[in-house]
C-alpha positions in Angstrom: 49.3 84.6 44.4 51.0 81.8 45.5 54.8 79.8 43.9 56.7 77.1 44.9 60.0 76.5 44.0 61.6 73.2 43.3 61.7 70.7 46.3 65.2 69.4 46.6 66.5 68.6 49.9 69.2 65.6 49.9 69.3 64.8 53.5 65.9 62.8 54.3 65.4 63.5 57.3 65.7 67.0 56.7 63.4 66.7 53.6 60.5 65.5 56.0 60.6 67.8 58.6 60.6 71.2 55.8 57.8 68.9 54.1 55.9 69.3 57.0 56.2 72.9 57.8 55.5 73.5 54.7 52.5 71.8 54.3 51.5 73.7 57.1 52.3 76.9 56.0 50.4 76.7 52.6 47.3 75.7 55.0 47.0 78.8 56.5 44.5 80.9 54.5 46.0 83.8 52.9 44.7 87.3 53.0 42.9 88.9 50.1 46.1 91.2 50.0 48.8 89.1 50.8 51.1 87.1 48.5 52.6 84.2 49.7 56.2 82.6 48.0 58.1 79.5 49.2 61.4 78.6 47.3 63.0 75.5 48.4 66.3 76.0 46.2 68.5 72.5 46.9 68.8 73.3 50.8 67.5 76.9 51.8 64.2 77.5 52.6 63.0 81.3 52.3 59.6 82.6 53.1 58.6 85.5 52.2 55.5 87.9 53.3 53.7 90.4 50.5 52.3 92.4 54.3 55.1 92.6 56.0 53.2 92.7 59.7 52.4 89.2 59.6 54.8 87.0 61.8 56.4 83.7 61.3 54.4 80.8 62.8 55.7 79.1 65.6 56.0 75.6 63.6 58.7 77.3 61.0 61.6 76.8 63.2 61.1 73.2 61.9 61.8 74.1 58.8 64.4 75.6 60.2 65.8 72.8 62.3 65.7 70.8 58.9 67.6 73.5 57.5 70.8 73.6 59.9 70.3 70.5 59.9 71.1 69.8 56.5 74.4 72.0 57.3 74.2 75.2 57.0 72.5 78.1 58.0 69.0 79.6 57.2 68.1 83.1 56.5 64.1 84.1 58.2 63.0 87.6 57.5 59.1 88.8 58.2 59.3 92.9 57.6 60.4 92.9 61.0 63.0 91.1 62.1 66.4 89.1 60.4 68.4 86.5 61.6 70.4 83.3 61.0 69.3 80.0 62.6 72.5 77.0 63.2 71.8 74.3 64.6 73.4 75.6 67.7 71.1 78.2 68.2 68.3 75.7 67.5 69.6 73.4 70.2 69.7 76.6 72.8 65.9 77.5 71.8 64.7 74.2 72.9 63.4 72.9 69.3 64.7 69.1 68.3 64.0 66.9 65.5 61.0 65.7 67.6 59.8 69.3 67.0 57.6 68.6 64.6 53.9 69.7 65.0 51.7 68.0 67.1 55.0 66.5 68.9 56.3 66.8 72.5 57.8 70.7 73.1 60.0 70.9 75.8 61.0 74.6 76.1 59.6 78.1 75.4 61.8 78.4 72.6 59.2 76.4 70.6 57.0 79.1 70.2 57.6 82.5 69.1 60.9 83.5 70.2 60.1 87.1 70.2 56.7 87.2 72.0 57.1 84.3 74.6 60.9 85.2 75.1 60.4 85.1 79.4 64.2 86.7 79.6 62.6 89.6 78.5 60.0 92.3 80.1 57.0 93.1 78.0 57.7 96.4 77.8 61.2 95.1 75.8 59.1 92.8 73.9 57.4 95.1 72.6 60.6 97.6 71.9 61.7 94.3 69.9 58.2 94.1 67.7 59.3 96.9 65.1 62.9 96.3 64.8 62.8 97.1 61.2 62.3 100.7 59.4 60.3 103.3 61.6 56.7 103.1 61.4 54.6 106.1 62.3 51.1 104.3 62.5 52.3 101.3 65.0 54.2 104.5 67.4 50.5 106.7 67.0 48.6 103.3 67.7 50.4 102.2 71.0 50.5 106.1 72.1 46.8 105.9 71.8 46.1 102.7 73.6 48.4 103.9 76.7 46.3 107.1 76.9 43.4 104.9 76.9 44.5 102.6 79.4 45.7 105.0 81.6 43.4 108.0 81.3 39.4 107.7 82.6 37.4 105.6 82.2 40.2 103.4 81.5 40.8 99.9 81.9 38.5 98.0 84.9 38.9 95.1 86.2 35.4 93.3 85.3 34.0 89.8 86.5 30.9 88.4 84.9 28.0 86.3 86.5 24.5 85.2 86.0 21.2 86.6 87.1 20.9 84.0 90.0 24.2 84.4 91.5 24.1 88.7 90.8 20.8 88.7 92.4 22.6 87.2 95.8 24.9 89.6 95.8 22.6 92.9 95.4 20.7 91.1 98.4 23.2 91.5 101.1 25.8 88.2 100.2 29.3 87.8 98.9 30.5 86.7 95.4 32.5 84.1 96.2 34.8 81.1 94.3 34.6 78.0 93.7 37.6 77.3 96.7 34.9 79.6 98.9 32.0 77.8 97.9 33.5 74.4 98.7 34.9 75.1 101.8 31.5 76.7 102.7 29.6 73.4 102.1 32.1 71.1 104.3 32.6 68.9 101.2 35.1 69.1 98.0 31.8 68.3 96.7 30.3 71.1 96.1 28.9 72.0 92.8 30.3 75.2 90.4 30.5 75.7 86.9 31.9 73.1 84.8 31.5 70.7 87.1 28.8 67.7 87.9 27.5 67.8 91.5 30.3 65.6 92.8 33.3 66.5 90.9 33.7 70.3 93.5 36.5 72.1 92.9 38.4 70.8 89.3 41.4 68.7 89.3 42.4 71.0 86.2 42.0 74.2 88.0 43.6 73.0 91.2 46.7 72.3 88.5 46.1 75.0 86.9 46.2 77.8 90.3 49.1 76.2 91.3 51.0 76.8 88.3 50.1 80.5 88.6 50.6 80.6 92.1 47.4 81.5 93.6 47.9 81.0 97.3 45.7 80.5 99.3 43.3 80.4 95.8 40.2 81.0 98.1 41.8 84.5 98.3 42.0 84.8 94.1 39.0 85.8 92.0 39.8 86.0 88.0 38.7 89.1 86.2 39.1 90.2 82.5 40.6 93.7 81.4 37.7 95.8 79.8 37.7 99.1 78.3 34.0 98.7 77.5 31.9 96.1 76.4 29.5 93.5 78.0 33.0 91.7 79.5 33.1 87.3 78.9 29.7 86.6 78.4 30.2 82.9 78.5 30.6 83.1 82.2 27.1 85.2 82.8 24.9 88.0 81.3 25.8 90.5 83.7 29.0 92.1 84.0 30.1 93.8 87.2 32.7 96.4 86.6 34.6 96.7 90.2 35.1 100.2 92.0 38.8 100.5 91.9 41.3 99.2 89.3 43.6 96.6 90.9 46.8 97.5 92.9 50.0 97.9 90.5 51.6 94.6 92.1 48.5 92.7 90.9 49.5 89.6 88.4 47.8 89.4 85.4 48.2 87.0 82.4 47.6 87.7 78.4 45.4 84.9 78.1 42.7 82.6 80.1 45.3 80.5 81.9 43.2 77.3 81.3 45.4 77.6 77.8 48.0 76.2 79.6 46.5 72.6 79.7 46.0 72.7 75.9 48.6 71.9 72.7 51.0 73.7 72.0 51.2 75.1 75.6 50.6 72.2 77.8 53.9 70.1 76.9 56.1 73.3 77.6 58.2 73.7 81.0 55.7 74.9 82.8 57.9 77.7 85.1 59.0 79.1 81.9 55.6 79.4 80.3 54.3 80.8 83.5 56.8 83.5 83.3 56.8 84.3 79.8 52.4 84.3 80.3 52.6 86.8 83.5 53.2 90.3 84.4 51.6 92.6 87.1 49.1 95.6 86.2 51.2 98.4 87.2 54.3 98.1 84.5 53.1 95.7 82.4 49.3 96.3 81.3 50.1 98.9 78.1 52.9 96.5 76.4 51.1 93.4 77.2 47.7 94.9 75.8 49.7 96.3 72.7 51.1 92.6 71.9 47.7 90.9 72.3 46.4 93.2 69.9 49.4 93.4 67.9 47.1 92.7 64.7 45.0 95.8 65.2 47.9 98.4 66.3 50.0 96.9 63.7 48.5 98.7 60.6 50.7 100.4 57.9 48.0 102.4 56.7 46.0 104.1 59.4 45.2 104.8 63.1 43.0 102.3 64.9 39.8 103.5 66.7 39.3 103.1 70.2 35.9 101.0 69.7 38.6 98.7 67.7 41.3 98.6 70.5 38.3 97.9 73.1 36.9 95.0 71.5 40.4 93.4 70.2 41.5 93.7 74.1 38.3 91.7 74.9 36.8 89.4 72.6 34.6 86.7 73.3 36.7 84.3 75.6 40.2 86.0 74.4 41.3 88.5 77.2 44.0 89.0 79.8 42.8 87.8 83.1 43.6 89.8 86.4 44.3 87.5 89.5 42.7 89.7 92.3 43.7 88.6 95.6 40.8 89.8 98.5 41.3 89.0 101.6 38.4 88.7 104.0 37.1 91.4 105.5 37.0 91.0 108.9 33.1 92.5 109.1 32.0 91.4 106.2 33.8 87.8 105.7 35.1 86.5 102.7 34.3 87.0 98.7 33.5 90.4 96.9 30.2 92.2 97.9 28.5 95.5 96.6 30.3 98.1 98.0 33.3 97.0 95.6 30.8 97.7 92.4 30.7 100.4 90.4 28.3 99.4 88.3 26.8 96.6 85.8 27.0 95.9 82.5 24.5 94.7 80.0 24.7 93.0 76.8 21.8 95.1 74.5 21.0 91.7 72.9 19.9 90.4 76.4 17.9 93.0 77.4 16.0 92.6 73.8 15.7 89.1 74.3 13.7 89.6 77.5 11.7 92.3 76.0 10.8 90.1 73.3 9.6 87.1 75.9 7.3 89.8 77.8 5.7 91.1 74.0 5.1 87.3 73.3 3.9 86.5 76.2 1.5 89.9 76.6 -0.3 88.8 73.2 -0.7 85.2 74.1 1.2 82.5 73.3 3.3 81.0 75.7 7.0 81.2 75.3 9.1 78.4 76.8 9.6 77.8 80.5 13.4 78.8 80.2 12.7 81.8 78.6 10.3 82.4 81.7 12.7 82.2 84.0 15.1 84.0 82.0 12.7 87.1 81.7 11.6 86.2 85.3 15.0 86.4 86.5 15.8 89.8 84.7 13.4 91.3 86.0 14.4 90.6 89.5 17.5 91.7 89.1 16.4 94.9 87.9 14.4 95.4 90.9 17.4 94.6 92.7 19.1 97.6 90.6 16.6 100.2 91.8 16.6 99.4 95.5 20.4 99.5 96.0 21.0 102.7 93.4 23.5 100.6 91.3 24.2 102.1 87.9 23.2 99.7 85.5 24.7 100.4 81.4 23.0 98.9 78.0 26.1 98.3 75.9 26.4 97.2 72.4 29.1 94.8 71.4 28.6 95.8 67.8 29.7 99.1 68.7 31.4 99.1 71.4 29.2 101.8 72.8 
């Protein structure tokens, strides 16, 4: 259910900008349980949630700019948290007339002042996410993610790769990255993912290392925190879940940092965003994995499973990324080899895929050439498995099992 009150605002300037955040806001689809009420009465603008765990989008403190602008003051309550915006305040959060969606954002406090607040550990972000009345389920939910974390088998730092690359590595060489690779070859021009042949190492994530400061970044590999699952797929079938969980100094980041190049993140002050993005995997995994999955532990009705936390933590391309600095080894060189895997993971749907080419092909008809190699491929690798003794898993993303 959804009402508007009258739209009244004298000031025009102020008219347009709560105009706009409006329109925004009545374009987000609602819930099948939520209700939904805006009342612009002469100059106040109230929103109001019917599920009080859903947070105010970043673009209302326009709305808000165009209410202290207006002159006076604008009460914002979510179930959560209550405050009064001036025009003072708005000025020290970084949010201008310019503000507007799609427009250039200057500071942090553009976003969401209580998640991206980079004054403020994550650990006292978090303290800050239930300000309001006591909620048993939210306290039961983040006990049971720490336990999870923390207990075995626990979080792993996981890296996926492809058949090709995976098979290397089982045969004696080094994973190695991009900075690696290129440096290897003589030339920038070395060829990686996402890149043509001549492009080497990208501009973007030269830009985009340095912001995070990886230095030297042939010394960083990215990982993704994984409870279980078949990891980030995108980057390969094959997900190699390392030996030992990183050291408690290690950086790690609630999102793929390549965000940072995108709207509403990329017109930000950069050393701010940076800080607000980061923490390091000793103090800061449980609070930053509990605010990432703040729309799972948040429930007001029940306790979340574990298959539910796992999959929320890593989803598709939306994880928290682990910088892992290795150094070379002086006897083995540079890059990540065998002896730091535990083990492999495979997607279920993969391994069907392949046993589905081999039944086609054993009755006759000829599948196509990439599906060759792909089988091909696979069944190298799994050669590969058996001489070295690497446990191998069959996991399925549908259940988390």
């Amino acid at each position: 259910m959804l009402t508007t009150g009258a739209f009244d605002i004298g000031d025009a300037h102020a008219k347009a900008l709560a105009a706009r955040a409006c329109a925004e806001f009545l374009a987000i689809p609602d819930p099948v349980t939520e209700e939904k009420r805006i009342s612009l009465d002469g100059q106040v603008q109230l929103v109001e949630y019917g599920v009080p765990s859903r947070r105010l989008r970043p673009n209302g403190l326009c709305a808000s700019y165009a209410r202290a602008e207006a002159g006076g003051k604008e009460r914002v309550t979510d179930g959560r948290r209550t405050g009064e915006m001036t025009i003072d305040t708005l000025h020290r959060a970084g949010v201008s007339p310019e503000d507007e969606p799609g427009g250039p954002m200057a500071a942090i406090g553009a976003l969401d002042p209580l998640y991206f607040d980079d004054a403020k550990t994550w650990e006292q972000r978090r303290a800050s996410w239930r300000s309001g009345p006591r909620d048993e389920f939210w306290i039961a939910n983040n006990r049971d993610l720490a336990n999870r974390l923390a207990h075995k088998p626990g979080a792993h730092a996981v890296i996926n790769i492809g058949a090709h690359a995976l098979l290397r590595v089982l045969r004696g060489q080094r994973y190695k990255n991009a900075y690696l690779l290129a440096k290897e070859a003589g030339t920038t021009s070395y060829a990686v993912i996402g890149a043509t042949p001549a492009s080497g190492v990208e501009a973007e994530r030269k830009t985009v290392d340095a912001a995070f400061g990886l230095n030297p970044p042939e010394e960083y590999f990215f990982a993704a925190v994984s409870l279980e699952g078949a990891g980030v797929r995108y980057y390969g079938e094959y997900c190699m879940e390392l030996r030992n969980p990183p050291p408690p100094s290690t950086q790690i980041v609630d999102r793929d940092t390549y965000e940072v190049l995108f709207e509403p993140l990329a017109s930000l002050n950069r050393a701010s965003l940076v800080k607000a993005l980061t923490g390091l995997w000793g103090p800061d995994l449980c609070p930053m994995a509990a605010l990432k999955i703040s729309h799972v532990l948040d429930r007001s009705d029940r306790i979340t499973t574990n298959v539910v936390q796992a999959r929320a933590i890593l989803n598709g391309e939306e994880y928290l990324e682990i910088h892992l600095r290795v150094p070379p080894d002086p006897a083995l060189g540079a890059g990540i080899g065998i002896d730091k895997i535990a083990g492999v993971r495979q997607d279920a749907r993969d391994v069907a895929a392949a046993e589905r080419i081999d039944t086609v092909f054993a009755s006759g008809v000829r599948p196509r050439t990439e599906e060759i190699l792909f089988s091909l491929r696979r069944r190298s690798v799994e050669r590969a498995f058996a001489e070295e003794g690497l446990r191998t898993r069959i996991v399925c993303e549908e259940r988390g099992t």
